[in-house]
C-alpha positions as CSV (number, residue, x, y, z in Angstrom):
1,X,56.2,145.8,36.7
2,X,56.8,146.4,33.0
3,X,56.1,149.4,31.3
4,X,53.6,148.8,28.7
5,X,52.8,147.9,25.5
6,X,51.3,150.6,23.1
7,X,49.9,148.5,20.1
8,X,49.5,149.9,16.7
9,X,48.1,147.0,13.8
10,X,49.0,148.5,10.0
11,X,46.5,148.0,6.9
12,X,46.2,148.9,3.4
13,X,44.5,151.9,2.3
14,X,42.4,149.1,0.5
15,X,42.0,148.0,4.3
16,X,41.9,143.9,3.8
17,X,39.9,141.9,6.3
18,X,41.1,139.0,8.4
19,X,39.1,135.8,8.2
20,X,39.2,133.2,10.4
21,X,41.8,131.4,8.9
22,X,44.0,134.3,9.0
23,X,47.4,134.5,10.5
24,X,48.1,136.9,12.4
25,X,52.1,137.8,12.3
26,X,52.3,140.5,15.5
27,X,54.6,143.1,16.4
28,X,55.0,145.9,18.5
29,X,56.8,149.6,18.6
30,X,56.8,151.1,21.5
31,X,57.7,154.3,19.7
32,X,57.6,155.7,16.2
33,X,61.6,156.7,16.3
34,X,63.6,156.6,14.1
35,X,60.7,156.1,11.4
36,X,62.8,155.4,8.1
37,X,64.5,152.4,10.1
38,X,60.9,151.3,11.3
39,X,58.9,151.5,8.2
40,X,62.1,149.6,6.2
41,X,62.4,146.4,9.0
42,X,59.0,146.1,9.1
43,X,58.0,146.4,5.3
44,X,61.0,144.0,4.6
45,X,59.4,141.1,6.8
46,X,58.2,137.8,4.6
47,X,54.5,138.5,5.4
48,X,52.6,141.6,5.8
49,X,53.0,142.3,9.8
50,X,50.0,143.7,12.2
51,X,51.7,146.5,13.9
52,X,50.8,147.3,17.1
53,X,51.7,150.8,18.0
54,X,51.4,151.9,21.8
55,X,50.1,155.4,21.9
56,X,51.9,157.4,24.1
57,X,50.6,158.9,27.7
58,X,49.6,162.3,27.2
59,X,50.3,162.8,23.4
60,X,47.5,163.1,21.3
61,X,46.7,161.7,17.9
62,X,48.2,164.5,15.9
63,X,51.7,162.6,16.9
64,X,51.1,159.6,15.0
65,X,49.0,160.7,12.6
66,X,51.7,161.2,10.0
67,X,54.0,157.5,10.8
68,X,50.3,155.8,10.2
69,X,49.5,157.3,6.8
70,X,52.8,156.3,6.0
71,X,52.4,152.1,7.6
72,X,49.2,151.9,6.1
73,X,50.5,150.6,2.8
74,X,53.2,148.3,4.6
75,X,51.5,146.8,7.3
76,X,48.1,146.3,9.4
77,X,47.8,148.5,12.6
78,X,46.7,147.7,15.9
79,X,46.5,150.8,18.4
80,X,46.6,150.5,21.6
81,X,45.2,153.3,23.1
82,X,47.0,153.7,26.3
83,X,49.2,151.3,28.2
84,X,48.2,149.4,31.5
85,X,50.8,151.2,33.5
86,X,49.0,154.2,33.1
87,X,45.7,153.4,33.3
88,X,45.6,154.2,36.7
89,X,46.7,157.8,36.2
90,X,43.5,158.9,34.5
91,X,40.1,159.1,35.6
92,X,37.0,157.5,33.4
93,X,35.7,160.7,31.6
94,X,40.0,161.3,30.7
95,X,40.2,157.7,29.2
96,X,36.8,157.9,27.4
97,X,37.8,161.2,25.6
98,X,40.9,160.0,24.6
99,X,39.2,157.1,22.8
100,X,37.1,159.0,20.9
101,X,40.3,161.7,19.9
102,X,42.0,158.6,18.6
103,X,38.9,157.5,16.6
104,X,38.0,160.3,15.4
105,X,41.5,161.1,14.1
106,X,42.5,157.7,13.0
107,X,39.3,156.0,11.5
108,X,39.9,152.6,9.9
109,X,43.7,153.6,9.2
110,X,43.7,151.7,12.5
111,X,42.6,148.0,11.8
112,X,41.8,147.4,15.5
113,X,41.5,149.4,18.7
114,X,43.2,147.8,21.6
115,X,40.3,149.0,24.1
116,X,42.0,147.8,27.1
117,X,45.3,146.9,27.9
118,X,46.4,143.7,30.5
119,X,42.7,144.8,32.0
120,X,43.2,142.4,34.7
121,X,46.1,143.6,35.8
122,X,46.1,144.5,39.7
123,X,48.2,148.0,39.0
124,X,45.0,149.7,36.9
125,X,43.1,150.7,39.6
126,X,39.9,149.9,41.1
127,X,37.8,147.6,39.2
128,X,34.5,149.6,38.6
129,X,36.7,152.2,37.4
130,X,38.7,149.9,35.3
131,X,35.5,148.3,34.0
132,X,33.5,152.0,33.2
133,X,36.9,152.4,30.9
134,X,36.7,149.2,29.3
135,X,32.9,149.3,28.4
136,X,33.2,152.7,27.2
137,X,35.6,152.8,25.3
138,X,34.6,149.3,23.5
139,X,30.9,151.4,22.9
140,X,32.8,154.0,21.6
141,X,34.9,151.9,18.9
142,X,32.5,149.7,18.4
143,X,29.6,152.0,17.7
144,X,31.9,153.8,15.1
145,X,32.2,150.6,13.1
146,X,35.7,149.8,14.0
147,X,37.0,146.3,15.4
148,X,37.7,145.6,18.7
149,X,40.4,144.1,20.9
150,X,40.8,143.5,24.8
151,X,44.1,142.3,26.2
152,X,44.2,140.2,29.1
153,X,47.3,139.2,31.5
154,X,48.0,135.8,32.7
155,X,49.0,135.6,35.2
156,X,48.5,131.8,37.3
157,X,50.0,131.8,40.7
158,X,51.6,135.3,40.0
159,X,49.1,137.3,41.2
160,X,49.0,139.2,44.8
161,X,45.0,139.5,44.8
162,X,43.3,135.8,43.4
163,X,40.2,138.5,41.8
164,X,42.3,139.5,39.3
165,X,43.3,136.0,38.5
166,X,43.0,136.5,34.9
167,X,39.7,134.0,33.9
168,X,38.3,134.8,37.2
169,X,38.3,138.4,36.7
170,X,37.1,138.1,33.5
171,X,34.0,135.9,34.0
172,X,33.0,138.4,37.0
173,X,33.9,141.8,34.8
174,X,33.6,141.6,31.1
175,X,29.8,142.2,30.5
176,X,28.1,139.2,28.5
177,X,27.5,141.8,25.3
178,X,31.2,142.1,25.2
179,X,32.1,138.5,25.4
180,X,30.4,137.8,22.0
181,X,31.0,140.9,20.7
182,X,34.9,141.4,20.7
183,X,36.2,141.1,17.5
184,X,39.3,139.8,19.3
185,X,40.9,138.7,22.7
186,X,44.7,138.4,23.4
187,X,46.8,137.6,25.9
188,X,49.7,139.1,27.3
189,X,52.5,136.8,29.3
190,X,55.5,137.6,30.1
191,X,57.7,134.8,31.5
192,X,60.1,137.1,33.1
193,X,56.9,138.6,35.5
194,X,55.7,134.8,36.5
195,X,59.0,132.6,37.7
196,X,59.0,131.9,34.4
197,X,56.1,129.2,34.4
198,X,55.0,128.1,30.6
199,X,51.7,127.4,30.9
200,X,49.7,124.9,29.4
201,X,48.4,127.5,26.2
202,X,46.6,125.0,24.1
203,X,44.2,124.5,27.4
204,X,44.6,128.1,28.2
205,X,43.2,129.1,24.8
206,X,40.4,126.4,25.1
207,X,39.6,127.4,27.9
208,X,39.4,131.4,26.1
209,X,37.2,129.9,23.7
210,X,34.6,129.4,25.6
211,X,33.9,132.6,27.2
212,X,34.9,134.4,24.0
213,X,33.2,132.1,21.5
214,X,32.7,134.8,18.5
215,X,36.2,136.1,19.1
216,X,39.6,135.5,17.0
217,X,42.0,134.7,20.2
218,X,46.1,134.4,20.3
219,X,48.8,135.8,22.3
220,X,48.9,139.8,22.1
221,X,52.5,140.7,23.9
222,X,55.2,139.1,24.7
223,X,59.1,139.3,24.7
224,X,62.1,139.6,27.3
225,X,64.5,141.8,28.4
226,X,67.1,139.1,29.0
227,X,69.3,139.1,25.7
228,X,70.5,135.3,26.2
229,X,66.9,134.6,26.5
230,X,65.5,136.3,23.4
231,X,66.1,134.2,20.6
232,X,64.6,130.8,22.7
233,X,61.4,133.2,23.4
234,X,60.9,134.2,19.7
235,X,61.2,130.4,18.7
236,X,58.5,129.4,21.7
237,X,55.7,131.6,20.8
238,X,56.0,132.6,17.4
239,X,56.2,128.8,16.5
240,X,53.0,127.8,18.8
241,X,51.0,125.0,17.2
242,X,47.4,126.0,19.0
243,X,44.3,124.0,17.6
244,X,41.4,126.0,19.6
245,X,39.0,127.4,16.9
246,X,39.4,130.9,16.0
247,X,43.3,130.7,17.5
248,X,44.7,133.2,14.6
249,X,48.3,133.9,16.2
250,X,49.5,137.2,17.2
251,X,52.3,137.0,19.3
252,X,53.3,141.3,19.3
253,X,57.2,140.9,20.2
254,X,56.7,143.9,22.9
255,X,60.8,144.9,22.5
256,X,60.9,145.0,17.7
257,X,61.9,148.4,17.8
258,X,64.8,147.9,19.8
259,X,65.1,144.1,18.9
260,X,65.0,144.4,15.3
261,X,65.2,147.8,13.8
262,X,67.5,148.7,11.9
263,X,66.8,144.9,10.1
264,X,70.4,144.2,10.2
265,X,70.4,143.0,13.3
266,X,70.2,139.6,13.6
267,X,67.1,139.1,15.7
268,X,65.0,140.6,12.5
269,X,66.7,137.8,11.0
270,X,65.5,135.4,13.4
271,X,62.0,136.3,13.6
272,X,62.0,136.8,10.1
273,X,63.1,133.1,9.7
274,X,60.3,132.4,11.8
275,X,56.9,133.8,10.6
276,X,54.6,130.8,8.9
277,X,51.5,132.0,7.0
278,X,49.6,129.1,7.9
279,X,47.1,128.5,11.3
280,X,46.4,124.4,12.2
281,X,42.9,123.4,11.2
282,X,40.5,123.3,14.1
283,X,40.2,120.0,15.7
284,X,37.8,117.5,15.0
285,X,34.5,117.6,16.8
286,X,34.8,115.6,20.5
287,X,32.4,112.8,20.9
288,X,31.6,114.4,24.1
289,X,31.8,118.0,25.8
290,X,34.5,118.2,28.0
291,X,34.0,121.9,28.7
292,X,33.2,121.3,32.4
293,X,36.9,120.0,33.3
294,X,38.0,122.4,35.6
295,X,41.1,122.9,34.0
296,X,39.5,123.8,30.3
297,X,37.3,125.9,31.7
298,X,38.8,128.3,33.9
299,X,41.7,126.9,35.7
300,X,39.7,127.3,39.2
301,X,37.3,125.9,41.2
302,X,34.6,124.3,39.8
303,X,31.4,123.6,41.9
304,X,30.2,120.2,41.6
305,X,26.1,120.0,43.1
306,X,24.9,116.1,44.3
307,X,23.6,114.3,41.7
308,X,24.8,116.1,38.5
309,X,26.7,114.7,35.8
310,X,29.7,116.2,35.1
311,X,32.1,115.7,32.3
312,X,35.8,115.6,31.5
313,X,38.3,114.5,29.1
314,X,41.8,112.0,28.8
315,X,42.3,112.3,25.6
316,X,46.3,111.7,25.6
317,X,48.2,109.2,27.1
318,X,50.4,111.6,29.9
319,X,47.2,113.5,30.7
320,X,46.5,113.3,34.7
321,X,43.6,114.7,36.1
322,X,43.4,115.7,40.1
323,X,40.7,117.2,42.0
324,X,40.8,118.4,45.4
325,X,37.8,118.8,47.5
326,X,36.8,118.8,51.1
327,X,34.5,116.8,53.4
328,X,32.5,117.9,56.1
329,X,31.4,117.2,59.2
330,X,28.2,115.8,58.6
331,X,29.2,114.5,55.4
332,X,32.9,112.8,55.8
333,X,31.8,109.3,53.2
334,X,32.6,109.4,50.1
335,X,30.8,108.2,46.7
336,X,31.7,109.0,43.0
337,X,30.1,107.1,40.5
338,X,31.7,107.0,37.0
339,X,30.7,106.3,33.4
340,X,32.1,105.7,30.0
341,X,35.5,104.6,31.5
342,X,37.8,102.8,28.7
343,X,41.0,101.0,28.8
344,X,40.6,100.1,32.6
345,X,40.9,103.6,33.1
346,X,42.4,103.8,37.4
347,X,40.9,106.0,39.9
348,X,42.9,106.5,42.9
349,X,41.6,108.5,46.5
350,X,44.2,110.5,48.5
351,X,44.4,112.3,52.2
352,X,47.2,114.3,51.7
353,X,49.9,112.1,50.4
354,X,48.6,109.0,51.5
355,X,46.8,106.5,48.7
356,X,43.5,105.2,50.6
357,X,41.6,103.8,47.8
358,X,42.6,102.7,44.0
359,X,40.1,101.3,41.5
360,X,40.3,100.6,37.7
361,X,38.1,99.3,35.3
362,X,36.6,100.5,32.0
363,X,32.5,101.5,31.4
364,X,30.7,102.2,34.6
365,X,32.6,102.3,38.0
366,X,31.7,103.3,41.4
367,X,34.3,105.0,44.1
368,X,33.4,104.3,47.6
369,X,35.0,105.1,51.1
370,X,34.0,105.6,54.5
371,X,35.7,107.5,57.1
372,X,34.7,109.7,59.7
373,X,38.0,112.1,59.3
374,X,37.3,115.8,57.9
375,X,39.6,117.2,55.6
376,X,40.9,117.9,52.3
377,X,40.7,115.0,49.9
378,X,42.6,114.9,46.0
379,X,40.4,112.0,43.5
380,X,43.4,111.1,40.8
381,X,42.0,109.9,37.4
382,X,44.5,108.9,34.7
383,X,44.4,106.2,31.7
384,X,46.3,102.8,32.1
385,X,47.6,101.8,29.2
386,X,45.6,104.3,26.3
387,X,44.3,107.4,26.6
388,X,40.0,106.9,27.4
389,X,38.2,107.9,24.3
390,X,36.0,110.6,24.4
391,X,35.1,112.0,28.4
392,X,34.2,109.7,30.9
393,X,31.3,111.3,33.2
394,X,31.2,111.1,37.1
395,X,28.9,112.3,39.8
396,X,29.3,113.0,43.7
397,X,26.2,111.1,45.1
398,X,26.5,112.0,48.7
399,X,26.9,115.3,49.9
400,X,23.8,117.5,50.4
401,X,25.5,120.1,49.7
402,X,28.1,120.9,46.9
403,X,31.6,120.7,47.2
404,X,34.1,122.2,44.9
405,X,36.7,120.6,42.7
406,X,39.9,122.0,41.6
407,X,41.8,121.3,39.0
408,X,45.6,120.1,40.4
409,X,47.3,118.3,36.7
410,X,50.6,120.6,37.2
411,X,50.9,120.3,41.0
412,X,50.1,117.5,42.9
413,X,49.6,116.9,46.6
414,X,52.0,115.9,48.8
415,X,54.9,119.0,47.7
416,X,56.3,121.4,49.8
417,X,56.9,124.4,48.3
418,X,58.1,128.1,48.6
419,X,57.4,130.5,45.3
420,X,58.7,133.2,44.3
421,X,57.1,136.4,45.9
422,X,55.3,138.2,43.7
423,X,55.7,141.0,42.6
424,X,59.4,140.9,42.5
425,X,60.7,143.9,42.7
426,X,57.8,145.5,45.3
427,X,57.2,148.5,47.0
428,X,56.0,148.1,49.3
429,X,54.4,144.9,50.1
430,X,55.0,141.4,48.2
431,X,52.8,138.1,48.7
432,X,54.7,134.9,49.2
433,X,53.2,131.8,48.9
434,X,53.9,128.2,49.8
435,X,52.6,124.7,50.0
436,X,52.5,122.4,52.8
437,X,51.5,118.5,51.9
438,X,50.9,117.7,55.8
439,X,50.2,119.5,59.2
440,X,52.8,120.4,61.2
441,X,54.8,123.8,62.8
442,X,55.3,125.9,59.8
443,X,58.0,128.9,60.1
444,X,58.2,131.8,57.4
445,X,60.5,134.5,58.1
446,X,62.6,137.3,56.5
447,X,66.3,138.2,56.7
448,X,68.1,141.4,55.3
449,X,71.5,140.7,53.2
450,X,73.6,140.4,56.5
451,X,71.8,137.6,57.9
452,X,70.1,139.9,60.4
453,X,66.2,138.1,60.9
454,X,63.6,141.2,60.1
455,X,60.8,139.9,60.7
456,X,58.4,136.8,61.2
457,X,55.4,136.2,59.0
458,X,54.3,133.0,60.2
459,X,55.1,130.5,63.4
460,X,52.6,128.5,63.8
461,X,51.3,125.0,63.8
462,X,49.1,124.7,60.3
463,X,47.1,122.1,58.8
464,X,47.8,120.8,54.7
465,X,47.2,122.9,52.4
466,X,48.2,126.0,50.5
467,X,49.0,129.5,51.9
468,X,50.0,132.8,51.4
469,X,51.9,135.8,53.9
470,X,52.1,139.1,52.5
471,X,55.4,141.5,53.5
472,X,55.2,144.8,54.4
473,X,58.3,146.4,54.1
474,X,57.3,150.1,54.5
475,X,59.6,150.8,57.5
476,X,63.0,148.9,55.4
477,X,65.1,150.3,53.2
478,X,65.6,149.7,49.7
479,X,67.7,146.6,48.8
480,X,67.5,142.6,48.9
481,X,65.9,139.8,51.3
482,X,66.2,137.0,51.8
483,X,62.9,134.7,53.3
484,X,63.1,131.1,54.7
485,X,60.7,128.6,55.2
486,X,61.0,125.7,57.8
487,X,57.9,123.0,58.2
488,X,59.3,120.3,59.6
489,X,62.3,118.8,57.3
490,X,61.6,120.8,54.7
491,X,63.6,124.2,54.4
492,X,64.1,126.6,51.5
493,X,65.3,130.0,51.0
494,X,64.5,132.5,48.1
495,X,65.6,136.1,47.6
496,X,63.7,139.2,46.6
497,X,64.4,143.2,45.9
498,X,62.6,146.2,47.5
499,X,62.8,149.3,45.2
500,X,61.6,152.6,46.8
């Protein structure tokens, strides 16, 4: 896992304020050294910059206090008080203290206070601890009069533990006073950490929207350490084209101190090149609220109870929408009834990867099947030949008791698949997940670098459906491994490194 970020945000001794509609063009040091090279690159940027500086473990304010006088007049500062790695390290009353040291010392000189770093993250710590820090230490800043920032990881299908899946632990841990209160919410991603997915941001900010719907939101670290991948990485997120309200940018290249100082290298060049002083407009009002698509909202499960109404949008052409739910065994027929369907909109039923039941039609339409088989189902909705205007509506009218839909647009049924364990390097235990689109015998097992088998994680007949197997490697040495998967015809074979 990274070490990381400390963020620091630079103002004017004038100390402008960010509107909506104002860009934010992020950066971040990870140290203050060497500060004539620092202060020139980032004073000599097109637009004024929001420097994030990472406080140090262990130093106090005293150690910065001099580099900020001197940013103030070149750039707005963000500070992040202490980076996730060690959040773990300190105890509440530790964390609590050191927020008020750095308020005390640094007042608005600091634009914003990063309260929390990657909060989510699964190496902080246990949660109530990790929460007690957050809320205090946004009291403590907020109470002074000083804005505030939390910093969230994403982290889809790269997690070990689903609770600190990154909207999941934050509809369960960030207290409602804080969700309309935060002055701002970023993200951190890091491609490197997360098989390098690129996720879907203009839903993942949507969906940030609406649990945070006072709070400027964008993308608050980033970067790589791969040099053949750094200029591709600048270009992706600096250039993002995000239409959520209250999206104001961000971005905080984690590595400019050792990317782009001293500002002849040519990566201050090409984020230089880069930075646009504009944000989109907001998008129009939708005729209808789509908010309840399990995709917009939280990328999870969403529970669907008999006879509600329940919303959802296909507003482009190439959008797909699948759910997945399950029947049981006293309620195996199934009924959806749908509404405000246009362009003969088809709806398609799935067992696994077989097509039992396709419908189109536009207005009012009703899904019905019988069957007496238990199981997971996946309902497939996409537009024919324009995208549907507006949301169409649907309810489940049979079940008595509800059933839960999740959201499957990037992966459909009927894949086998083996991901990449995570995390990668691990000490000692990884999680390793993989997909199987039908039942049958289902092997999983582990190999050192000479080929010699280590051990087994799974043997066994399974049903459809996705899984996970974590490996303990405590009794191994340090080194690479190599894990196969066999289910039926399907083999594949991925490597991963043990660090002790």
């Amino acid at each position: 896992m990274k070490k990381i970020l400390i963020l620091l945000l630079v103002l004017l001794y004038t100390y402008p304020v960010y509107s909506q509609s104002t860009k934010v063009h992020g950066i971040t040091i990870d140290g203050i050294w060497p500060y004539a090279e620092i202060l020139d690159a980032i004073q000599s940027m097109k637009y004024k910059m929001t420097t994030r500086i990472v406080f140090d473990e262990n130093q106090p304010p005293s150690l910065y206090i001099d580099f900020v006088n001197q940013l103030t007049t070149k750039s707005f500062i963000m500070g992040e008080i202490l980076d996730s790695y060690f959040m773990k390290d300190i105890t509440v009353e530790q964390y609590s203290a050191r927020v008020q040291d750095y308020v005390n010392a640094m007042g608005n000189k600091v634009y914003i206070y990063e309260i929390g770093n990657e909060i989510n993250g699964e190496w902080l710590g246990t949660t109530s601890d990790v929460v007690a820090k957050m809320t205090n230490a946004y009291n403590i800043v907020h109470n002074a009069g000083l804005k505030t920032a939390l910093t969230l990881y994403y982290n889809k299908n790269c997690w070990a533990n689903s609770n600190n899946e990154m909207f999941k632990w934050t509809n369960a841990n960030v207290p409602a006073y804080m969700k309309t209160g935060l002055d701002y919410v970023w993200i951190s991603y890091y491609e490197d950490d997360c098989n390098n997915y690129q996720p879907n941001w203009q839903q993942v900010f949507d969906s940030l929207h609406v649990i945070f719907p006072n709070s400027k939101i964008g993308l608050g670290e980033c970067g790589t350490n791969d040099p053949a991948k750094k200029v591709s990485y600048m270009n992706r997120y600096y250039t993002m084209n995000i239409t959520t309200p209250n999206y104001v940018g961000g971005y905080f290249w984690w590595y400019y101190r050792q990317d782009c100082t001293p500002k002849t290298k040519a990566l201050w060049t090409t984020l230089n090149n880069l930075l646009s002083d504009t944000v989109p407009p907001p998008p129009p009002p939708s005729a209808c609220n789509d908010l309840q698509e399990p995709n917009n909202l939280s990328e999870n499960a969403y529970t669907i109870f008999r006879n509600s109404t329940y919303n959802a949008g296909l507003n482009i052409l190439t959008d797909v929408d699948w759910f997945k739910f399950n029947t049981t065994k006293n309620n195996t027929n199934i009924n959806f009834s749908f509404s405000n369907l246009s362009h003969n909109a088809v709806i398609e039923l799935y067992k696994n990867t077989t097509l039992l039941k396709s419908i189109n039609g536009s207005g009012s339409q009703n899904l019905v099947y019988n069957t007496n088989v238990v199981g997971n189902y996946f309902l497939k909705i996409i537009p024919a030949s324009e995208p549907l205007t507006g949301c169409y509506s649907f309810i489940y009218t049979t079940a008595k008791r509800p059933i839960v839909l999740d959201d499957k647009e990037v992966t459909e049924p009927g894949v086998y698949a083996l991901q990449q364990n995570f995390p990668n390097p691990f000490n000692p235990t990884t999680v390793i997940s993989y997909n199987i689109p039908e039942a049958g015998n289902v092997k999983l097992t582990v190999y050192d670098i000479t080929g010699r088998e280590v051990m087994t994680l799974a043997n066994e007949f399974m049903q459809a459906g996705k899984y996970t197997a974590e490996f303990n490697a405590s009794d191994l040495a340090s080194g690479i491994y190599i894990y196969k998967i066999e289910a039926g015809s399907f083999t594949d074979v991925k490597k991963m490194l043990l660090v002790k």
